[in-house]
C-alpha positions, 0 to 999 in steps of 0.5 A: 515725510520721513519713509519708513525702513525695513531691516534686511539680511541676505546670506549666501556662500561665502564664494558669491559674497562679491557677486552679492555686492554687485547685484545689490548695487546694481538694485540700487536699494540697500543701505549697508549696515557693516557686521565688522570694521571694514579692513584689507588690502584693497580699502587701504590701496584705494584710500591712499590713491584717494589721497593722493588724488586730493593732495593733486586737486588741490595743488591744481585748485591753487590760485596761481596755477589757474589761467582762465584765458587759456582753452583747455588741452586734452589730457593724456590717456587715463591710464597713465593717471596715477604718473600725472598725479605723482607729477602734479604733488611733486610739481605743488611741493617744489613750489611751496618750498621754494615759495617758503625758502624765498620768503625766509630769504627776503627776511634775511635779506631784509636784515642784511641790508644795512650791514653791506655785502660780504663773504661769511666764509672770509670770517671763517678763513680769518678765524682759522687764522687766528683772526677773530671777527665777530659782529654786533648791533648796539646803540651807538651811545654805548660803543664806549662798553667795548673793553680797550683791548680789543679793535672795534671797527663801526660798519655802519649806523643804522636807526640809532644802532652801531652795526660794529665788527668787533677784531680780537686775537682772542675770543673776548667776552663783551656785554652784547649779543653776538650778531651770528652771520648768515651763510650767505652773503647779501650778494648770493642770497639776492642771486639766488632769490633771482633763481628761485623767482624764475624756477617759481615761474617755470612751476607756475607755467607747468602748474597751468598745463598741467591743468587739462589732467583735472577732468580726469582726476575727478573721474578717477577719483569717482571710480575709486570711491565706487570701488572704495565703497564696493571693497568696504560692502565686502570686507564688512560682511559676516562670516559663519562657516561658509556661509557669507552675510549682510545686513542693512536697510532698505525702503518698505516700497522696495521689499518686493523688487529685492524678494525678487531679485533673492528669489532669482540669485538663490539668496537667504533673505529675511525682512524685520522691522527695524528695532529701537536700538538700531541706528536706521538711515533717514530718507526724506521722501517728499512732494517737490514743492516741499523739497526746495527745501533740501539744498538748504539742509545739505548746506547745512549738512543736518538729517533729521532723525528716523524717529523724529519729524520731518520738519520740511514743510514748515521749515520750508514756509517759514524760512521763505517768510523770514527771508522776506522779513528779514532782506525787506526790500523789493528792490534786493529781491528783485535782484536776487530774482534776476540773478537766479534767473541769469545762472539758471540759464547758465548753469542750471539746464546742465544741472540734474538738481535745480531745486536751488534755483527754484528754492531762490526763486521763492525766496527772492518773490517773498522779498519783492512781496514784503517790500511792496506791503512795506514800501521798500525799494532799494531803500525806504526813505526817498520813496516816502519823499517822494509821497509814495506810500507802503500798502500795509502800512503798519509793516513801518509801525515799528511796535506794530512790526514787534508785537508780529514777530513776536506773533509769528515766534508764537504760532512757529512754536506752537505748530511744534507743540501741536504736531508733537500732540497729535505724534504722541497721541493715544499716551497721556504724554501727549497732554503735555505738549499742551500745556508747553502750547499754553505757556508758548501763549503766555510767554507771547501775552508777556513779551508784549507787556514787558518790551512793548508795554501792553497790559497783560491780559486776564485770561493770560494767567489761566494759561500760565496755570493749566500749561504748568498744570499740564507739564507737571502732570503729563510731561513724564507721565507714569502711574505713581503720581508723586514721582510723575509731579517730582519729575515734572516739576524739575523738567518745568524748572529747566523749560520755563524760561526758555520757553519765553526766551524763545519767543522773544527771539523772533524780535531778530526779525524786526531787529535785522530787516530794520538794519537793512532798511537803515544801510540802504537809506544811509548809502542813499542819503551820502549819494544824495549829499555827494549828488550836489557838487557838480559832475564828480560828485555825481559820478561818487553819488553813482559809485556810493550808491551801487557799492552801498547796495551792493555790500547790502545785497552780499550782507542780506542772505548771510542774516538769513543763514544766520538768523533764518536758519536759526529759528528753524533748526534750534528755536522751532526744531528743539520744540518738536523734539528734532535733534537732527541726529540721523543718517542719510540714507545712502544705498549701495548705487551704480555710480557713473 
């Protein structure tokens, strides 16, 4: 549930405003609201340090400065960090220079290869002499443009060109580009790209010992985040007089604890209901089942409105089944259950937040559960060869696996229109979100006549009827009729279709799980056909096999970030009206 916010405002003299900030951070209960853009001294240190600190982490985050091998080394004393991150941005730039002058160096070398060694200054010299050599590449059918005058000296033939030095006492002008020469010759660039390879391998050495400083640049970087955020509460506060104040929002639980903590500083403090203009933080509060859910939307990055649903138990329930439907195997679940459970014994005892591994936990079991309904285990053919048989075996009926999707699109839908309903309740706009659940039933009864050709049932049309009836009266109800019809009427025109799309949307379902289903008896029937000639074709039987499921099990959870999420944060949250338009709740907090 979405928990519902107080609006707060604390004023003090303008001497304790930091003491304030402190104090609020130590309650670890108020989200900051800034009376003005945050600016100083102060805010703009730390956020060039934080920058420097990120240029650093990601020179030390570069492939190639990273030795797995080696143990790490203690780093110097903390108080020399600001020295070490000038030295690692220096040591990163160096070598990203030399890395791009090597590569333009290469080039060079690469197109003066054909023209032998020689010293650019030579011409130089000659010219300073009256000796003018210029160079030229041209086709060799067409030496014979050269004028007569002139001394034209064939270097080399090089893939259907001449490569010619063309000798005058004169600057000439001849019918070809004038091939400029490099300021090296081929000798000293390759020397100097010998020198520059082993300065690349001097800066990757240093760049891996440098490494042991990382620990304790992400604890500096915590720190000045902390004070960032601390600097920004300060500078953002308002002024009057001299007196300091500041507003935010805080939990309706937490009210009480704060009207203490005033009371024992001598602080100034009201407590309001949050108005309709005010853009109120979000905090989801929720049992923890429901909250396995929450390491998807902070993947996702997206915070459901303070005014809107909290669509986390659906999103949860649904989200699992269009995993199951949608990797469809028992066998990719299964692996997916072993692989959670060899990380979790890894990492996620360390770990304070390990609802990821028990979210996966869930999603993995739906999977094993709908490919034994199914029949599916790494593949769904050699079972059936083999006379095993699916316990529901309408689930490989492939009409049958449609008219269930799109039953399932049906039933999402309408548990959005039915929770709007029962949102907007007592306003007559509330009769709307029925008659948007009798068109959803419609749209359902439609796709299966028009994709699978069943008939369309009579009491179909009462519903297109009393749901066009509904909308058309109620969606923008208001008391002059007319403009209520007019108005509905035009929402009506903009929502009919979608509504029908939508559901047919949920034949992705069918669509994707059938695909998976397809691959992995692909790859099984290669491996049998390879299985069949001898000892190597059994050995590229076994390779075929492990490298086409595994492609399968990599391929699985991205068709469920795609297609999974989709139907929950469009198709379902834009019938409930979810415009996922909020603000995390972040309080001021004791960071350590």
């Amino acid at each position: 549930m979405i928990v519902p916010m107080k609006k707060v405002g604390i004023i003090v003299e303008s001497k304790d405003a930091q003491r304030l900030v402190e104090r609020l951070r130590s309650l670890g209960v108020v989200h900051v609201e800034h009376e003005k853009t945050p600016a100083g001294k102060d805010i703009d240190s730390c956020q060039r340090d934080m920058d420097l600190l990120d240029e650093a982490l990601a020179v030390l985050q570069e492939d190639i400065f990273i030795d797995e091998t080696k143990a790490s080394v203690s780093p110097k004393k903390e108080k020399d960090w600001k020295q070490d991150v000038l030295h690692v941005v220096d040591l990163g730039k160096r070598y990203q220079h030399l890395k791009e002058f090597s590569r333009n160096l290469a080039v060079n070398i690469g197109e003066w290869q054909p023209w032998g060694d020689f010293d650019p200054q030579t011409l130089k010299i000659l010219r300073d002499k009256g000796i003018h050599v210029r160079l030229y590449q041209v086709p060799a059918a067409d030496l014979k443009k050269f004028p007569e005058d002139i001394v034209v000296e064939v270097l080399r033939t090089h893939q259907g060109s001449a490569l010619c030095a063309v000798v005058s006492r004169e600057p000439v002008v001849v019918p070809f580009k004038e091939v400029l020469p490099p300021k090296m010759g081929l000798a000293a660039m390759k020397k100097r790209q010998e020198e520059d390879r082993r300065v690349m391998e001097d800066l990757v050495r240093e760049g891996r010992a440098v490494q042991c400083h990382r620990e304790c640049f992400l604890r500096q970087k915590k720190l000045l985040e902390r004070n960032m955020e601390f600097s920004r509460a300060v500078a953002g506060m308002g002024q009057e007089g001299g007196l300091t104040y500041l507003t935010g929002y805080a939990p309706f639980d937490q009210i009480e604890m704060l009207s203490g903590a005033a009371k024992k500083e001598g602080w100034g403090l009201f407590v309001e209901d949050p108005s309709a203009e005010d853009r109120v933080p979000t905090l989801l509060r929720n049992p923890r089942w429901i909250s396995l859910i929450q390491p998807v939307l902070k993947l996702l990055e997206i915070t459901p409105g303070y005014k809107e649903l909290d669509i986390s138990p659906t999103f949860l329930i649904f989200f699992s089944l269009f995993f199951g439907i949608l990797i469809g195997d028992a066998g990719y679940g299964l692996v997916y259950f072993l692989l959670t459970f060899w990380a979790y014994r890894k990492f996620g005892r360390k770990m304070k937040n390990r609802a990821p591994f028990f979210l996966m936990y869930l999603l993995s079991s739906c999977a094993i559960v709908w490919g034994a309904l199914s029949g599916v285990f790494f593949g769904q053919a050699w079972l059936a060869s083999l006379g095993v048989k699916a316990l529901v075996p309408q689930l490989n009926d492939a009409r049958f696996i449609q008219a269930f999707c799109f039953c399932v699109g049906a039933v999402h839908l309408s548990i959005a229109h039915l929770w709007r309903f029962a949102v907007l309740l007592p306003s007559p706009v509330a009769m709307a979100e029925l008659g948007w659940l009798s068109i959803i039933w419609a749209a359902f009864f439609l796709a299966k006549t028009l994709l699978l050709g069943d008939p369309f049932p009579s009491p179909g049309k009462y519903l297109i009827i009393a749901g066009i009836a509904l909308v058309v009266l109620f969606v923008n109800f208001q008391k002059n009729i007319f403009k209520a019809v007019g108005s509905g009427l035009g929402t009506l025109a903009l929502s009919l279709v979608n509504n029908f799309t939508d559901v047919v949307s949920y034949i992705r379902l069918f669509a994707v799980g059938l695909a998976t289903i397809a691959i992995a008896d692909a790859f099984n029937l290669m491996a049998a056909g390879a299985a069949s000639a001898g000892i190597l074709g059994m050995a590229g039987a076994v390779l075929i096999v492990v490298a086409g499921h595994a492609l399968n099990i990599v391929l699985g959870p991205m068709s469920v970030l795609v297609h999974g999420v989709r139907l929950n944060v469009l198709e379902f949250s834009g019938h409930a009206a979810v415009a996922w338009s909020g603000t995390p709740y972040q309080p001021l907090t004791e960071k350590e």
